[in-house]
N, C-alpha and C positions, 0 to 999 in steps of 0.2 A: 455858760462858762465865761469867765472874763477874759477876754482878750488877750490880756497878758500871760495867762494862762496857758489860753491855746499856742499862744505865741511859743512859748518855753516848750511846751511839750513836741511841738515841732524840732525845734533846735535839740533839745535836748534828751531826747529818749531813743535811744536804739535798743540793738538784742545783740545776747550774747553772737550768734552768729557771725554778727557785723566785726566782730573782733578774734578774728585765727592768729595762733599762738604766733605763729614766724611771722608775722605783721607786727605784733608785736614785740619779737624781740626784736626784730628792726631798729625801733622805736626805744626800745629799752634805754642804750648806752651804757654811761657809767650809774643808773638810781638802782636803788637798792630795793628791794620788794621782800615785805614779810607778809606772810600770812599766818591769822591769831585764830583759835579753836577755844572759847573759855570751853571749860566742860567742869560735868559733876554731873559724879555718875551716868558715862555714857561707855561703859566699855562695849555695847553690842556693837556699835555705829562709829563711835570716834576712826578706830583702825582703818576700816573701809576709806573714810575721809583722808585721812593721811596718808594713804598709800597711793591712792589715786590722784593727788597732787604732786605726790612725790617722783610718780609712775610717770606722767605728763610734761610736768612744769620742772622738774629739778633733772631729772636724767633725760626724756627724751627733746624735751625743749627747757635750756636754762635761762626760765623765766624768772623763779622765783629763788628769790634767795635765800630764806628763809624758813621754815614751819614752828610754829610754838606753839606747845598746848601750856595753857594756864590752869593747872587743876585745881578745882574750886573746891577743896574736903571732901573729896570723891572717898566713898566708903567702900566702893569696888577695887576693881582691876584697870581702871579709865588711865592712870597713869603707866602702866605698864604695858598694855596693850597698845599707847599710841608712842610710848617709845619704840616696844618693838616693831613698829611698822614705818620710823623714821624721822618722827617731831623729837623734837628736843621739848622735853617737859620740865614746867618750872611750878614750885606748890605756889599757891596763891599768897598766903601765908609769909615767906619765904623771900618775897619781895616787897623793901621798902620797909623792914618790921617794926622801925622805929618811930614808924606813922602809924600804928596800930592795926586793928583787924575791923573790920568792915563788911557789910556781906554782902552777897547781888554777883549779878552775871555785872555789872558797871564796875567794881570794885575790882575785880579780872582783867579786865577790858583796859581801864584804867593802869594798872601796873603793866601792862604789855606794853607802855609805852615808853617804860623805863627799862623793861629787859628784851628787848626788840632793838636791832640795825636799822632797821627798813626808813627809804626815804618816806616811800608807798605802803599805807599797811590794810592791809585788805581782811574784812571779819567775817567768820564763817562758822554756822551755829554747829555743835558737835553731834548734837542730835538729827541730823539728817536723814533720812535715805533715798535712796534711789539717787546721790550725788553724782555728778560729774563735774572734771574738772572747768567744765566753759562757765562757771559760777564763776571761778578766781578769773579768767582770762575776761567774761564780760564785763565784772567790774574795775578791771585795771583799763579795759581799752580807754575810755574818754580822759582819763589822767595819762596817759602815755601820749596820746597824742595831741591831747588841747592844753596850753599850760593854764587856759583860764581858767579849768575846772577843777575843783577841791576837792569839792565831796561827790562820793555815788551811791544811789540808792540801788539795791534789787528788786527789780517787783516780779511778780510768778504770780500764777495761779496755783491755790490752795486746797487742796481738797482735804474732809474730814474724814480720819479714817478712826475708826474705831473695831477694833478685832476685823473680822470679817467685811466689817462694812463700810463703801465709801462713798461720801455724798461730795461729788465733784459743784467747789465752789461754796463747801462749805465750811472752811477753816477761816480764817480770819476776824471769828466771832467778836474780840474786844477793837478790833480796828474799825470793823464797820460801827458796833455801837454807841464806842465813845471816841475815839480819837479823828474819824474823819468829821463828826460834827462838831468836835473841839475846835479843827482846823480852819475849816470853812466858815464857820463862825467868826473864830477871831485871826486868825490867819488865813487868809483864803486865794494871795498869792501861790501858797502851797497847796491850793487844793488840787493841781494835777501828780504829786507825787501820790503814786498808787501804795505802797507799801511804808507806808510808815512807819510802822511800830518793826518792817520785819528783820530778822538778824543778819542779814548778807548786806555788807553795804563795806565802801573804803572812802581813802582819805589820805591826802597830804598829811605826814608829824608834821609840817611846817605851820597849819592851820588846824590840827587838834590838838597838838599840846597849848594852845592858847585856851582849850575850852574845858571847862569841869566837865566832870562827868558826873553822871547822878548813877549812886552804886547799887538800885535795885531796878525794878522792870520801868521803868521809866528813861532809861539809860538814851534808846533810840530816839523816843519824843524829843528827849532833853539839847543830843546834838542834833539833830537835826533843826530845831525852833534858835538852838544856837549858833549853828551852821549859816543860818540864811540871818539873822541879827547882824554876825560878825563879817561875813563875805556876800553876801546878798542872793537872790535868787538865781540869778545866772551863775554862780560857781557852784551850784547844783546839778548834778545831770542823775539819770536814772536808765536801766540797760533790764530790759526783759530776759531772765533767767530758763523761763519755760513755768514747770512747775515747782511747787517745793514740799516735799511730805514729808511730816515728823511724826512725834508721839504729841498727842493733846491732851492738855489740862482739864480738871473736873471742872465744872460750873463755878463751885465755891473758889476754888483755884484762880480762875479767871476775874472772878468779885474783887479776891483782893488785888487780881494785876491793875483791872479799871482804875481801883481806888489810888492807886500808886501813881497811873496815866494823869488820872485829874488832877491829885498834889502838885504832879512836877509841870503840867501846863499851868496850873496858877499862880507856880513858885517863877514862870517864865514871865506870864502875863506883867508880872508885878514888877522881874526886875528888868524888863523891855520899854517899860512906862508904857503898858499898854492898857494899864486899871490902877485907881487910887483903894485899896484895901483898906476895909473901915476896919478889921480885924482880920488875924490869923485864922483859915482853914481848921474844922476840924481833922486828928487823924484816927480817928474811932469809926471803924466800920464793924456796926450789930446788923448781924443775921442771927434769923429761927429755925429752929429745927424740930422737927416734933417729937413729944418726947408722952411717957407714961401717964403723968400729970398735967398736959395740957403741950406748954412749947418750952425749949428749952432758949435761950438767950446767949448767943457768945460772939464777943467782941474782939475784934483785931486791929492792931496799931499798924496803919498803911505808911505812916510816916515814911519818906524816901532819905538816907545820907548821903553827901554829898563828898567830892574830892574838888580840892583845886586844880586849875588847869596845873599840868604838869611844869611849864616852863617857869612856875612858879617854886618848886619843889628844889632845896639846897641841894647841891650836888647835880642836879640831873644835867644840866650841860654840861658840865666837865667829863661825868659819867658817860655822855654821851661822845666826846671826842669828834664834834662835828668837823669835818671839811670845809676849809671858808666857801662859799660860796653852795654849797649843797644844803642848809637848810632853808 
């Protein structure tokens, strides 16, 4: 490990525990704290999440100021169900429409930051379970307390569960196989951020509206490789969550997430100056399937779309109504 490395991970990694709520509202003041749930289709899980924030952080400690769920064409009940448990839900759709439609949990994520107060906004995947609220409160602690820090990562242990069965330490199958040797390769500063790709992490508006977002599964690579470009290594920190158990994707599933991971690191590398590209990437990812007559052949377009950082976007400060001095 490179020194520097070690260096940060000292400074920079604790656990949720290190951070209880009344320490934090301490801490708090006058910032404003949102917390974003993209969802689609997640009515089993979403509610649980919202209520247990809302349980914690809004009535028994007011931590948080905020809850938003951003429902992504949710074909269920996800938009009702986390109303009724006390998010304020906005359609994805619905925000910004004169930018058009876009898809991706990024494209979500992205307008939250235009229908969102929060000075702090803290992201939290919908499909959870087994949540608790020390997820919100681990990731706020190192922004409450240090003003150097921007960004926070959540890292956890993952395990793979599939019906009945669970292989502890088996989930994080596209992080281990292509994004940490993405990192470490060509970023290797960041090789002690444990969770890279994963969906719990926050941030200063003050330092993500500066940054695009890429509006498919590329979203986390994307800020985070832009996170540490635009504010450096040390306004990174990362807070151990415990575990984190969701629903998992099929293999194919996963194929195209990879393909998305490697577009938007090379879409990084390039504009980082960190590679002279003799040409553009392909975004044709062929898989085989077997079929009656031998295999069958089907191709999908990984291509990632992108948003501008928001502070670029007409209206959104005005929109925003900032307080001098608070962004």
């Amino acid at each position: 490990m490179l020194p520097e490395v070690a260096s940060w991970l000292a400074r920079r990694t604790s656990t949720a525990e290190d951070w209880p709520p009344r320490l934090l509202l301490a801490a708090k003041g006058d910032t404003r704290v949102s917390v974003v749930l993209p969802a689609r289709d997640e009515e089993a899980t979403v509610g649980a999440i919202v209520a247990a924030i809302r349980t914690d952080l809004v009535e028994r400690v007011p931590l948080v100021d905020e809850i938003l769920v951003v429902d992504s064409r949710s074909a269920d009940r996800t938009a009702a169900v986390a109303a009724a448990a006390g998010a304020e839900v906005v359609a994805q759709d619905a925000v910004l429409p004169r930018h058009g439609r876009m898809s991706g949990k990024g494209e979500a994520l992205w307008k939250s930051l235009y229908a969102t107060s929060g000075d702090l906004l803290v992201f939290v995947d919908a499909d959870l379970r087994e949540f608790t609220s020390s997820y919100v409160t681990g990731l706020l602690g190192p922004l409450l307390t240090d003003p150097s820090v921007g960004y926070v990562k959540g890292c956890y242990d993952r395990p793979l569960v599939e019906g009945e069965r669970r292989v502890e330490g088996g989930g994080g199958r596209v992080t281990e196989l292509v994004a940490r040797p993405l990192i470490n390769m060509h970023w290797p500063l960041l090789a002690g951020v444990m969770q890279p790709l994963g969906g719990e992490y926050a941030g200063r508006r003050a330092l993500l509206e500066r940054l695009p977002f890429v509006t498919g599964y590329g979203v986390e690579l994307g800020l985070l490789l832009d996170v540490y470009q635009d504010a450096g290594l040390d306004a990174i920190a990362q807070v151990d969550l415990g575990r984190r158990v969701h629903a998992h994707q099929s293999t194919e599933a996963l194929g195209a997430m990879a393909g998305q991971i490697m577009i938007t690191a090379w879409s990084r590398l390039e504009r980082h100056g960190r590679m002279v590209p003799l040409e553009a990437p392909s975004t044709a990812l062929t898989r085989f399937h077997r079929a009656a007559d031998g295999h069958d052949a089907r191709t999908t377009d990984v291509a990632v779309g992108e948003r501008p950082p928001m502070i670029e976007v007409p209206g959104y400060a005005a929109a925003r109504s900032f307080t001098p001095g608070r962004r």
